[in-house]
N, C-alpha and C positions, 0 to 999 in steps of 0.2 A: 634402718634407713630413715624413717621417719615415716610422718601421715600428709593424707593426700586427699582435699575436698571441694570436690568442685561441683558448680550447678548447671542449672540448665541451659544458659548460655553461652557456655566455655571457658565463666571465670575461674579462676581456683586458689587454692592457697596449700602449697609443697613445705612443709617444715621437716629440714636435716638435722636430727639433735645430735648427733655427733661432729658434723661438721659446723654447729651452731649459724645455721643458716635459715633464713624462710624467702621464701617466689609469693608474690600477693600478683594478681592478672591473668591475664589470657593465656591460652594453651590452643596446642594444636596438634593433634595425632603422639599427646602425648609429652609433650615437649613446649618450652615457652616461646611463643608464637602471638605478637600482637604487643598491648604496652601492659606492663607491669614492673614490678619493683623488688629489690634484690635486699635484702638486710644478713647483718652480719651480728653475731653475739662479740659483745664487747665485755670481756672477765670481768675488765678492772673496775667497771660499772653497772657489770651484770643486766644489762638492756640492750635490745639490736640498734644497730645504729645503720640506718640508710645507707647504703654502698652506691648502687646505681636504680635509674629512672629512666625509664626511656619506653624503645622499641625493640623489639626483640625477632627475632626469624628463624624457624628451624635448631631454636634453643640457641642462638648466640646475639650478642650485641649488633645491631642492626638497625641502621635509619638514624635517629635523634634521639642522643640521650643526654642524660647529668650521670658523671663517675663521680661520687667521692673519694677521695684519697687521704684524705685526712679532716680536721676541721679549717684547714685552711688551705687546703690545695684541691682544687676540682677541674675539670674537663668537662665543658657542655658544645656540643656540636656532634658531627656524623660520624657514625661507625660503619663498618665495613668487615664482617667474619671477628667478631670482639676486638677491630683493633682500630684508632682512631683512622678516617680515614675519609676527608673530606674537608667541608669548613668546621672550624671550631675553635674557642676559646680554652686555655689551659693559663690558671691561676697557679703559680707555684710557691711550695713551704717558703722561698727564700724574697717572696713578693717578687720577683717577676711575671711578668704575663705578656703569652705570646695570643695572639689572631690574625688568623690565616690559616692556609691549606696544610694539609696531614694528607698522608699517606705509610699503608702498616705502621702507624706510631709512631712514624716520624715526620720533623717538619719540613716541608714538601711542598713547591709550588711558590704564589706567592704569599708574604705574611709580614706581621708587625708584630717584634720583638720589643719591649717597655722594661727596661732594667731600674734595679731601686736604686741606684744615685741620677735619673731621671732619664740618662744616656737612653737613645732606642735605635732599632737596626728596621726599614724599612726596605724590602726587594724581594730577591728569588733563593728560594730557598735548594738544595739538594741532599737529600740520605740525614736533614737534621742539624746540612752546615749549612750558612751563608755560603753562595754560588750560583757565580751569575751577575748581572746588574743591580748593584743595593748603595742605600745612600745611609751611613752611619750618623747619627748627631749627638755631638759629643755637648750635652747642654750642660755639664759642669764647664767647659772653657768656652764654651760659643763659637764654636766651629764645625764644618760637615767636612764628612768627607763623601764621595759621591763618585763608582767606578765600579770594578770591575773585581768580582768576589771568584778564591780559588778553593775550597775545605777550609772555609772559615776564614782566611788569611786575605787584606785588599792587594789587589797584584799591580794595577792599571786604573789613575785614578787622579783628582784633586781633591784638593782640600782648600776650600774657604773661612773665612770668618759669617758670621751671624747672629748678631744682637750680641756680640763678644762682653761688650760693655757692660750688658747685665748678666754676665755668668756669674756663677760662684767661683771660680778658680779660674780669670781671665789670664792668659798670655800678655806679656809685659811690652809689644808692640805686635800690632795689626799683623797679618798678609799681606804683601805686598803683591799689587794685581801681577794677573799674568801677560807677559808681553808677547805670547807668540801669534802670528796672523792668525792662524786654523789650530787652535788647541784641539779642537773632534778630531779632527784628521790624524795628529800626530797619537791621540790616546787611540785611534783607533787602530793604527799602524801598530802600536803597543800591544795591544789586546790579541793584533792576527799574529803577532811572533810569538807569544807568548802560548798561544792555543795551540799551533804550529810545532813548540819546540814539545808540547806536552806528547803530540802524536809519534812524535820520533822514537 
């Protein structure tokens, strides 16, 4: 299983050489309890490499921490029984990055989505999809869109121009405003049919 040294104070340090692991911090009844640091053996370079930092509870991820997931994707903000679950930032392999609310691991509540052709998704989140009130901004054409989000999909909504002129990829003529007296009113009528026919 490995060796196990701790002092007077309750710090200690747990190393798994089979599982090529080591626990560096606090302990309690036993178990990692307080803040300490999680490292991982890495073959291809035969050195640990920092996995997660944080806080820890009754031996699971707990409170505030830093996940590494690779050298370029990470997770810093709250956990909750090891699983994100709170506020926090998540850097991903592919350069996106989300911040805002988590819940078990998924995105949850509300958050801002940063996509790498600039585009971002700014609203409420459900189970990891857009859902709910969210405002999309398409900044390669310079346009929003701004309504009413179903599992990912806009259901109930408009779409404007903004700063369209300096996009990268502008649309070849404007929007043209909208003429209706109470545009709320009739998106709102929109949105209660629509939530309406879900329940049927």
């Amino acid at each position: 299983m490995g060796r196990f040294v701790i002092d007077h104070i309750g710090d200690g340090t747990q190393v798994w050489k089979r599982a090529g692991a080591v626990y560096e911090g606090e302990w309690k009844q036993n178990v990692r309890d307080g803040y300490g640091v999680l490292s991982k053996l890495r073959p291809s370079m035969n050195e640990y490499v920092k996995v997660y930092s944080g806080t820890w509870r009754n031996g699971k991820k707990e409170g505030f921490g830093t996940y590494f997931y690779s050298s370029s994707a990470r997770y810093e903000g709250e956990w909750v029984e090891n699983k994100r679950s709170g506020w926090g930032r998540m850097n991903y392999e592919n350069g996106e990055v989300y911040e805002g609310e988590w819940l078990k691991d998924k995105r949850h509540g509300q958050g801002v989505l940063w996509l790498v052709n600039e585009n971002r998704y700014e609203g409420s989140w459900k189970e990891g999809k857009k859902h709910g009130h969210g405002c999309f901004f398409y900044a390669n054409r310079g346009q929003l869109y701004e309504g009413f989000w179903v599992d990912d999909v806009p259901r109930c909504g408009t779409v404007c121009d903004y700063d369209w002129k300096h996009a990268h990829t502008p649309p070849l003529y404007p929007i043209p405003p909208v003429m209706l007296q109470d545009v709320q009113s009739v998106l709102v009528e929109g949105r209660g049919r629509f939530c309406a026919s879900r329940e049927d």
